[in-house]
N, C-alpha and C positions, 0 to 999 in steps of 0.2 A: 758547835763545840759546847758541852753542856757546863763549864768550867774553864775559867782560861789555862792553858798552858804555864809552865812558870819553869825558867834556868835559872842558873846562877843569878846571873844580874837583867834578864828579861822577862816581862807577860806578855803573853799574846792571846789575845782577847778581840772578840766584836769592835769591830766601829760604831760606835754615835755618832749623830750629828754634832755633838757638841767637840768634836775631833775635827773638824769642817779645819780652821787656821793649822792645825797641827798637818794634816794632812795635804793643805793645798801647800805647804812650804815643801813636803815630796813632791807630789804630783803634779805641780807649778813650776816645779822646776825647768827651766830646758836642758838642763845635764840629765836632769833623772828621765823628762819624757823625752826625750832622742832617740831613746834605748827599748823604751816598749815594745812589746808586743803582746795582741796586737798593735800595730801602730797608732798612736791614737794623740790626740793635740793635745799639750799641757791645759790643764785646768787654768783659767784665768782669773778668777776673782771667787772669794770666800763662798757667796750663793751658789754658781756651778759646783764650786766640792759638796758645800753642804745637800743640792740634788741628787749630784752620782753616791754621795754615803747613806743619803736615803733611800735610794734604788738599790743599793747593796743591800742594805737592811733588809730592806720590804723580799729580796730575793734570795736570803740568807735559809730564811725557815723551807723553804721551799726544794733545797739543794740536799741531794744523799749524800751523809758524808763519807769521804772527807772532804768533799768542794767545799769551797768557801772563799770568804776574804777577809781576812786578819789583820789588826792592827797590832804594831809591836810597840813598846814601852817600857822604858827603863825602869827599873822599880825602884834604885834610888832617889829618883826627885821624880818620877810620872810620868815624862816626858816622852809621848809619842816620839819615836825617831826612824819609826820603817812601818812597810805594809807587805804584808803574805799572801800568796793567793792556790790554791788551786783549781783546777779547771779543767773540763775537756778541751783537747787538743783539735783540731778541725781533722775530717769531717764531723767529730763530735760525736763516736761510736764511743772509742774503747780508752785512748791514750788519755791517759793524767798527766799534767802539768802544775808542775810546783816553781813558783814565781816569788820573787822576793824585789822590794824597790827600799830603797834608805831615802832620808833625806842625806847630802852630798856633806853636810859635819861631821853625818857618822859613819862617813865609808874608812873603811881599816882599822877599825875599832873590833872584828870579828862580831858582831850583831848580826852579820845577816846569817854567817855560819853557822850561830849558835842558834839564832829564830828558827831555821831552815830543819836544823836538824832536828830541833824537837818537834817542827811540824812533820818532819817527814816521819818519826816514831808514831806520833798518834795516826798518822796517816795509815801504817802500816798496821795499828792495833783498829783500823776499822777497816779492814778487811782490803786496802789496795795490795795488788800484789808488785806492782812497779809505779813507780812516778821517772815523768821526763821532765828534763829542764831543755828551751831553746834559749839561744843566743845569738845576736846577730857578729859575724867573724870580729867585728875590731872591738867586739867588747870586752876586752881584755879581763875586766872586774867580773863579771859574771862567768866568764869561762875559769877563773883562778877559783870563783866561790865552789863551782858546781864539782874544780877538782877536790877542793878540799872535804867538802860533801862526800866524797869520795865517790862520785858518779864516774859513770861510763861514759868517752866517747862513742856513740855508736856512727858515727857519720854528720855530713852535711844535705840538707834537704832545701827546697822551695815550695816544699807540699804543706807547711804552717803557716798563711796569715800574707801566701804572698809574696813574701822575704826569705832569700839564701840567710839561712838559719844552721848552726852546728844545734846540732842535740845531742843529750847528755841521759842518762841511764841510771839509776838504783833500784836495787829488789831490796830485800828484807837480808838478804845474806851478806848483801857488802856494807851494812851498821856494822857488824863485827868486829872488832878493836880499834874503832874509830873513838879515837877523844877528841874531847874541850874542842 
């Protein structure tokens, strides 16, 4: 992303390392890493984040966008409070996957609908022509986010990551009178 993102009251911007404590308080979590996918251990201690966002970095420049991984931040006080991702989807041909984590103060706050959506826009002005969202069935939050996203149920799968997954659906034409 050659310029952060910017809504109402979020940017969504690159990770630093100096995001490493912001980051490991999402990713550290065990409400927020429960829900991964891929499935993957929470972060435990400030060095591991500050590793994996330096691996991010270092693998940023390298990714056609729109892949990537995004940090989200309030613009009124700064304050990292989610991260964005998108990605191939396994086997890693065709499917895009848009991914969003908060840290757990700022679930129901609409941050991640709001992050979500204006990633999914730039997403769409670089050329994706659909993005998927998975969700594991009881995760209620994710499946409420991706409706308000106004994604498509297209079904339930085992073909991502391993895990009975519901997936979720948008093209460029269901932005269409979606607000705030």
């Amino acid at each position: 992303m050659d310029t952060p993102l910017t809504t109402g009251r979020l940017v969504i911007r690159d990770w630093t390392v100096d995001d490493a404590d912001a980051a490991l308080h999402i990713y550290g979590s065990p409400d927020v890493a429960h829900w991964l996918t891929p499935a993957m251990e929470r972060v435990r201690d400030a060095a591991a984040m500050r590793c994996l966002l330096q691996a991010w970095r270092e693998s940023q420049p390298n990714l056609v966008p729109p892949r990537g991984r995004w940090a989200v931040q309030r613009r009124d006080d700064g304050t990292v409070v989610g991260g964005l991702g998108i990605r191939l989807l396994p086997p890693y041909e065709d499917d895009l996957e848009v991914s969003w984590q908060l840290a757990p103060e700022a679930w129901g706050q609409g941050y991640a609908v709001e992050a979500a959506r204006a990633l999914i826009g730039w997403a769409f002005d670089h050329d994706a022509d659909e993005l998927f969202a998975v969700a594991r069935p009881a995760n209620k939050r994710a499946v409420a986010t991706a409706e308000r996203l106004g994604m498509q149920w297209v079904g339930e799968t085992t073909k991502y990551y391993g895990l009975r997954l519901q997936v979720y659906r948008i093209r460029p034409g269901d932005l269409s009178g979606l607000s705030g």
